[in-house]
C-alpha positions in Angstrom: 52.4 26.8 84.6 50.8 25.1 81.5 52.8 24.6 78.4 50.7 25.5 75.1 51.8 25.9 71.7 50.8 28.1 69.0 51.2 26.5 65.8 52.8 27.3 62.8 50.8 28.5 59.7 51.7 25.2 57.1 50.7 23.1 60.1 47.1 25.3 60.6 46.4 25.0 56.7 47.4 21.3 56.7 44.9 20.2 59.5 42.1 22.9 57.7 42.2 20.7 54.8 41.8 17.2 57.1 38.9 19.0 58.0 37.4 19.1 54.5 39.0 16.2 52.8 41.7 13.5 54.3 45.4 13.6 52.6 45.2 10.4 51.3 48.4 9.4 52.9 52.4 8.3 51.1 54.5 5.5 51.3 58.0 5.8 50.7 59.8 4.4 47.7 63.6 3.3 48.1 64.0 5.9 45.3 62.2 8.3 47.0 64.2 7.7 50.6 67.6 8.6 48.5 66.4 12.4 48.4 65.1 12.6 51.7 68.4 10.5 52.8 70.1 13.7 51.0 67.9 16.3 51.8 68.2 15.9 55.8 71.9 15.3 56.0 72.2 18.5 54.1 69.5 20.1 56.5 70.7 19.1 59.5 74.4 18.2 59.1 73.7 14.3 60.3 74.7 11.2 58.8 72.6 9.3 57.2 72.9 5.5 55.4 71.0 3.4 53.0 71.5 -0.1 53.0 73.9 -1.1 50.2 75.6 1.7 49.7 79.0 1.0 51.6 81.5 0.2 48.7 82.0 -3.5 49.4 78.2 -4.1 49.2 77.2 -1.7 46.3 79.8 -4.3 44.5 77.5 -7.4 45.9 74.1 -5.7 44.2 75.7 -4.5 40.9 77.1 -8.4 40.9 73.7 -9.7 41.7 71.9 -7.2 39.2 74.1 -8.0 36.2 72.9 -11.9 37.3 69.4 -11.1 37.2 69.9 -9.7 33.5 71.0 -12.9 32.4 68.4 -15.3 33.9 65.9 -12.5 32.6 67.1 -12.8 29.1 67.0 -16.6 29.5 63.6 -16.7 31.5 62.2 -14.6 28.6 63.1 -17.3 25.7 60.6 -19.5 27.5 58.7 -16.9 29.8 54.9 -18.2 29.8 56.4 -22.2 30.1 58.7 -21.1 33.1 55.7 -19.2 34.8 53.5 -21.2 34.7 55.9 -24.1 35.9 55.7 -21.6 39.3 52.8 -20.1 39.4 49.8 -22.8 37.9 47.5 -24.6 40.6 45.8 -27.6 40.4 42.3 -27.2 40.2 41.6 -28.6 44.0 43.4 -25.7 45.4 41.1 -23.2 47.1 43.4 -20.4 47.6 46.5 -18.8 45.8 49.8 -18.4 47.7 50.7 -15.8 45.7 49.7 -12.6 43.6 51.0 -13.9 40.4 49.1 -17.7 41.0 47.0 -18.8 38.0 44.2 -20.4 40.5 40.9 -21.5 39.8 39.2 -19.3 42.5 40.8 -16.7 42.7 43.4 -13.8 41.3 43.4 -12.3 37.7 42.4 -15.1 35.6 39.4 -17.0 37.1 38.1 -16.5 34.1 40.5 -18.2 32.6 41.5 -21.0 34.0 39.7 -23.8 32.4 41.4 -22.6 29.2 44.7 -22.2 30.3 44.4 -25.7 31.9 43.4 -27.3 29.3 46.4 -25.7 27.3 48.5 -27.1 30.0 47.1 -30.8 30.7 49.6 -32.5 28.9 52.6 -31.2 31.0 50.6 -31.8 34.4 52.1 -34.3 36.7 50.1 -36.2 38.9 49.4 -33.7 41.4 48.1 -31.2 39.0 51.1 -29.2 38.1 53.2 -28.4 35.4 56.2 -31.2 35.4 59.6 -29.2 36.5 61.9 -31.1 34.9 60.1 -31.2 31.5 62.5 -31.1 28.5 63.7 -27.9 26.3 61.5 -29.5 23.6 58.7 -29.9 25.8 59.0 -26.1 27.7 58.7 -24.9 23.7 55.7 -27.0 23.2 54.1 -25.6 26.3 55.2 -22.4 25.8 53.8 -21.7 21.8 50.4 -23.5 23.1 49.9 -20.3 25.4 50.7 -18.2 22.4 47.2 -19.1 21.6 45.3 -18.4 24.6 43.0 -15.7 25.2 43.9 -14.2 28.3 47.3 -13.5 26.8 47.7 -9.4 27.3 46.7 -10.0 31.0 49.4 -13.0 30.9 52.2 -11.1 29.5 51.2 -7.8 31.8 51.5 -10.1 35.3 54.9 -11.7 33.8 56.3 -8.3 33.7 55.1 -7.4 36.9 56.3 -10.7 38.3 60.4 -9.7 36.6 59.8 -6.2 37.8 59.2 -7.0 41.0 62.1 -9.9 41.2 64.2 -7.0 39.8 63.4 -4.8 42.9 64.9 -7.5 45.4 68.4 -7.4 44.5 69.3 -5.0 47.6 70.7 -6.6 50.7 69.1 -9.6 52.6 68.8 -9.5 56.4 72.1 -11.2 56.8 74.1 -8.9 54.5 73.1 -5.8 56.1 73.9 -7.0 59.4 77.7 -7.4 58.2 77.5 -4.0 56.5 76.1 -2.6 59.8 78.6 -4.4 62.1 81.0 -3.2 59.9 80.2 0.6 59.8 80.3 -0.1 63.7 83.3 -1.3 64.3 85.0 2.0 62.2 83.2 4.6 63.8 85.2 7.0 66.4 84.0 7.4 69.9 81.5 9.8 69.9 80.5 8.8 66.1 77.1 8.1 65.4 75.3 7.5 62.0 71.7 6.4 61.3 71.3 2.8 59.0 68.1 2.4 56.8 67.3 -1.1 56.2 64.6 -1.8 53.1 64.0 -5.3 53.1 65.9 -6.4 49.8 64.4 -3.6 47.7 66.2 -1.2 45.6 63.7 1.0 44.1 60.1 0.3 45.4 57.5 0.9 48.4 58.4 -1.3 51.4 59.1 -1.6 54.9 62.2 0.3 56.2 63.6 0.0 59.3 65.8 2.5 61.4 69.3 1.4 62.7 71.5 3.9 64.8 75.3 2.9 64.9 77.5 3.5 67.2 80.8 2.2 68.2 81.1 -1.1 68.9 77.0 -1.3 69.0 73.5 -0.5 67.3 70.2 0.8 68.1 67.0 -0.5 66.8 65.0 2.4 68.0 61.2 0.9 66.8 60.8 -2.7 67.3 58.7 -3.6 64.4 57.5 -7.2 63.9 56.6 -7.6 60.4 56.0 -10.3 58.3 58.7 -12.2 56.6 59.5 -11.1 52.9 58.1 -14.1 50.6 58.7 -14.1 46.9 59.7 -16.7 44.2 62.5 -15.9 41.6 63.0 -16.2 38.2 64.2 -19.8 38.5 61.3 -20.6 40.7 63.1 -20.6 44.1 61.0 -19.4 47.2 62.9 -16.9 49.1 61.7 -16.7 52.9 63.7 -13.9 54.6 63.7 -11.5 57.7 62.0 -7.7 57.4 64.5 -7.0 59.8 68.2 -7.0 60.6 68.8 -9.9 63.4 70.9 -8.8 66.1 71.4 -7.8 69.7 70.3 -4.4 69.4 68.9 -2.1 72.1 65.1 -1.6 71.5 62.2 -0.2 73.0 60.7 -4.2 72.7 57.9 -2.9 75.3 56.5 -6.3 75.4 59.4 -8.0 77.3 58.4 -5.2 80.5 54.7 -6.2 80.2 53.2 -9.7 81.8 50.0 -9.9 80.8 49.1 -11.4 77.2 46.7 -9.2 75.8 48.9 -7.0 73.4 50.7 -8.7 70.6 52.9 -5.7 69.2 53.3 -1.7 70.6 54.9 0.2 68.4 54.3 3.8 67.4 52.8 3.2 64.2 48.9 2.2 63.9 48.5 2.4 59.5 50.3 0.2 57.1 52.3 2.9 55.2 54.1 5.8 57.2 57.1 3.7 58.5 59.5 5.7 56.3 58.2 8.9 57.4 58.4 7.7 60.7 61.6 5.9 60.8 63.1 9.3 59.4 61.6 11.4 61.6 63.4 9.4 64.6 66.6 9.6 62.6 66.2 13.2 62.5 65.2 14.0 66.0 67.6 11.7 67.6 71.1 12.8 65.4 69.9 16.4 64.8 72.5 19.1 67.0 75.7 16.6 67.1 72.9 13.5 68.4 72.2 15.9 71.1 68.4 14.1 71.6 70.4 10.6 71.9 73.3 11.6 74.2 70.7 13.6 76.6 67.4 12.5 76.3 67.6 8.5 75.7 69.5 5.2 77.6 70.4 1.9 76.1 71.5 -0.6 78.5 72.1 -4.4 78.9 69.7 -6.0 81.6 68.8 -9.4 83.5 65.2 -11.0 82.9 63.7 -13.0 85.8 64.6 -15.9 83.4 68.4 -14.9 84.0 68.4 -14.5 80.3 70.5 -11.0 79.0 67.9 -8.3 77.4 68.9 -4.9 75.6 66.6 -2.0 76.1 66.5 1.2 74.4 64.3 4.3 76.3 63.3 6.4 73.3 63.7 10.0 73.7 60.3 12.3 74.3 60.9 14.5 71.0 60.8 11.4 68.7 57.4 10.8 70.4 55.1 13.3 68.9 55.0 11.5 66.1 53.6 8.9 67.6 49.7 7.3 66.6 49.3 5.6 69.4 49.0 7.1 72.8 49.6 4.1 74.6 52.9 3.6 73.6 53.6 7.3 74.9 52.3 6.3 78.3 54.0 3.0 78.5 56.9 4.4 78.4 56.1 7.6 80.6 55.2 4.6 83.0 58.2 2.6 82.8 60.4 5.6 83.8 58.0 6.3 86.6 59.5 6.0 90.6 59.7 2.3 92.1 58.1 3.7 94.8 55.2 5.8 93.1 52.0 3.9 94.3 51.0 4.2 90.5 54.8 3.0 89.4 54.4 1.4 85.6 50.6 1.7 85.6 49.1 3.5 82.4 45.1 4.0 82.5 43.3 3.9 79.1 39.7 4.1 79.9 38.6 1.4 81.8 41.6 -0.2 81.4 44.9 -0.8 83.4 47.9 -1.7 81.5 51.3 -2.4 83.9 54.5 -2.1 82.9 57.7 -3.0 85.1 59.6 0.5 85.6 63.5 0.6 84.8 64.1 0.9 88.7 62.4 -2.6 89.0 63.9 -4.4 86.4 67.2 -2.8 87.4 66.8 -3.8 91.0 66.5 -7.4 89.3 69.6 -7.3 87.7 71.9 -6.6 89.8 71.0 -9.5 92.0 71.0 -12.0 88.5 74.8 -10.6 87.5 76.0 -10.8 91.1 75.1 -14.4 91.2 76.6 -14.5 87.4 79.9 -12.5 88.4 78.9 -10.2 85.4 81.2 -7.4 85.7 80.1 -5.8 82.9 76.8 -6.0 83.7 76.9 -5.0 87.2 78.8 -2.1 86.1 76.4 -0.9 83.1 73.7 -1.1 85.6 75.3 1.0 88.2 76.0 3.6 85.9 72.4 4.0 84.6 71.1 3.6 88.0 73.5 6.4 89.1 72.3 9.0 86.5 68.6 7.7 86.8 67.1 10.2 89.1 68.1 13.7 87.4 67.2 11.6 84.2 64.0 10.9 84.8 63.4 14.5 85.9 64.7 15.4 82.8 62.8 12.8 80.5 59.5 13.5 81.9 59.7 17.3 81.3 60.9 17.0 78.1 57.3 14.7 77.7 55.3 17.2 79.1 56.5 19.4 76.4 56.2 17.0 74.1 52.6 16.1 74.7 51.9 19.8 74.6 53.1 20.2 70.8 51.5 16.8 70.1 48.1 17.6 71.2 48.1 20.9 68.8 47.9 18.0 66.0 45.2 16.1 67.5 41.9 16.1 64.9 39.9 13.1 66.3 43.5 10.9 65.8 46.8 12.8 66.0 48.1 13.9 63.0 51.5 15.2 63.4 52.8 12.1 61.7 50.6 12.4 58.7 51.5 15.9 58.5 55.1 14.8 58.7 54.2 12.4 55.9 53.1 15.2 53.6 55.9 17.4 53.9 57.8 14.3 53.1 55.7 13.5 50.0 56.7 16.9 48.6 60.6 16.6 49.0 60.5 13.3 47.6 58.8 14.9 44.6 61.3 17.8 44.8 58.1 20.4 45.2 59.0 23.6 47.1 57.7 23.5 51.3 58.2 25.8 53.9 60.9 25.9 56.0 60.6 22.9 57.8 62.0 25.2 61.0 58.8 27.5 61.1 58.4 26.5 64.4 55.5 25.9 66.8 56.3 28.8 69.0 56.1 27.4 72.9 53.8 29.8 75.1 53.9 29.4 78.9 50.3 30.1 80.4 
């Protein structure tokens, strides 16, 4: 019997205007994931948290924003000197580090370097850069000679973009949110779960978010992004380096670790640069929607041996976050992965001319038993035993729930799939508070 789905009528008009012109795509705003925050938890009775927003840390960011409005006020007495004491290159540097550099090749004022430079030369050290330690006499020198110069509208528009965005980074670092986290774990009930949005120091603008699910006594990370590290100077010139992500031992679907050979560098679900909110909210939703019913049924998280003897955490996504997948591969990996040890075909996806293979859960199961019997790992042995009890009515269940999956999935399918960018569009509109159709107007499922 062949599953088919008849789609709804938004979703039909939505992929009849792809046809004609492509939506040009969203990125969520921190501002803009408070309303959706609000609008699914009223939707679909889950719980749902932004970073920050316990009442020990919203104390930390409104102590660290009423900071930043002091070293604003004093960074603005002296606000061209003090910018350019971060942000002016010597003239033998090729290539700017950062948006705001004044560089000779390249960025907003090429044009206007040898000006600016020569404004500047007297307060050059040796190396070609403005002097940090220069005097309060000498910073009001420096800064009333760039009164004068030219470019000054396109100087004072990049400073403000350069306090606005230091403005924007007062949320919680890395490090802070995996306290609030481990804190909002340790108080939940049995049986308690809550999703945790993490957006990368950012309290108002477009970034990266990532997904946390919180349970007691652990967390989920349920897609393992690996982005690149959050780089910014601040007002006093500092460079902050810091982690996209919260650091932890969380259970994630780090496909990687089950795959030997090195020709993949990340698999994740997401192929563009923008829709991780949508996404990262869409997994929230499925997975806690119908008291977490798509976690408790349809997923496993589980502590495991690697042939190093080294302890891993895996998290097996459920199929009905999948859909929203862009790249099929992932899909398949971890259709493979949950495939029979003894399938002739166990852990082998075929893309083309391709073979990708992935060690199954049996396998890497099977392997660590034998690592926390040598160990004595109790607890190990006895979190293995119980997934490897419940494994075979699991898979069953898994993989039917992914043929259904694939089913609704491949309604959205216009040359890419596009259930994500549809998802993307409906989220557009709450964000902006426009009216959508009830986001329940189901596909309705048609056995053939």
């Amino acid at each position: 019997m062949k599953t088919k789905y008849e789609i709804s009528q938004d979703k039909t008009e939505f992929l009849a205007k792809e046809q004609s012109s492509s939506y040009p795509g969203y990125q969520v705003s921190v501002l803009d994931l408070e309303k959706i925050v609000k609008h699914y938890q009223e939707k679909y009775g889950i719980r749902l948290i932004i970073n920050g927003t316990t009442p020990k840390y919203q104390a930390l960011i409104k102590e660290r924003q009423v900071n930043f409005e002091q070293q604003k006020q004093q960074f603005l007495e002296l606000k061209y000197a003090k910018f350019l004491q971060i942000f002016f290159q010597p003239p033998n540097l090729n290539g700017a580090n950062s948006p705001f550099s004044i560089n000779k090749y390249m960025g907003a004022f090429i044009g206007f370097y040898e000006e600016i430079y020569n404004k500047v030369l007297p307060f050059l050290d040796a190396k070609g850069k403005v002097i940090s330690g220069l005097s309060l006499e000498e910073l009001r020198q420096l800064n009333e000679a760039c009164q004068e110069l030219s470019c000054k509208g396109i100087l004072d528009a990049t400073i403000d973009e350069f306090i606005e965005r230091n403005s924007d980074y007062m949320g919680l670092t890395a490090r802070e949110s995996a306290s609030e986290m481990k804190d909002i774990c340790d108080e939940l009930q049995e049986g308690e779960v809550l999703g945790y949005f993490f957006t990368g120091q950012r309290t108002s603008g477009r970034c990266h978010f990532d997904l946390y699910i919180c349970l007691p006594g652990k967390a989920i990370r349920p897609i393992f992004y690996n982005t690149a590290l959050i780089r910014y100077h601040d007002l006093g010139g500092m460079f902050h380096l810091n982690f996209p992500f919260v650091e932890g031992n969380f259970f994630t679907p780090d496909l990687l670790k089950l795959y030997s050979a090195m020709d993949l560098q990340q698999l994740i679900p997401q192929a563009d640069r923008t829709s991780c909110g949508t996404l990262t909210m869409m997994y929230a939703k499925e997975l806690l929607k119908d008291d977490a019913r798509g976690l408790k049924e349809f997923t496993l998280s589980f502590t495991y041996y690697n042939e190093k003897g080294e302890k891993e955490y895996f998290f097996l996504p459920s199929p009905q976050v999948l859909r929203y997948s862009q790249i099929s591969l992932y899909n398949e990996a971890l259709k493979a992965i949950l495939s029979h040890e003894n399938d002739g075909q166990a852990g082998l996806v075929r893309k083309g001319a391709k073979k990708y293979m992935f060690h199954t859960i049996e396998k890497i199961l099977i392997q660590s038993f034998k690592i926390a019997l040598e160990k004595e790992d109790a607890d190990v042995l006895e979190e293995n035993q119980k997934i490897w009890d419940i494994l075979p009515s699991f898979q069953e269940k898994w993989q039917e729930a992914y043929k259904e999956m694939v089913a609704k999935r491949d309604v959205m399918h216009q040359g890419v799939n596009k259930y994500l960018l549809y998802s993307t569009h409906r989220m557009s509109h709450i964000a902006s508070d426009e009216s959508i159709s009830n986001e329940t107007d189901a596909d309705r499922l048609i056995l053939r």
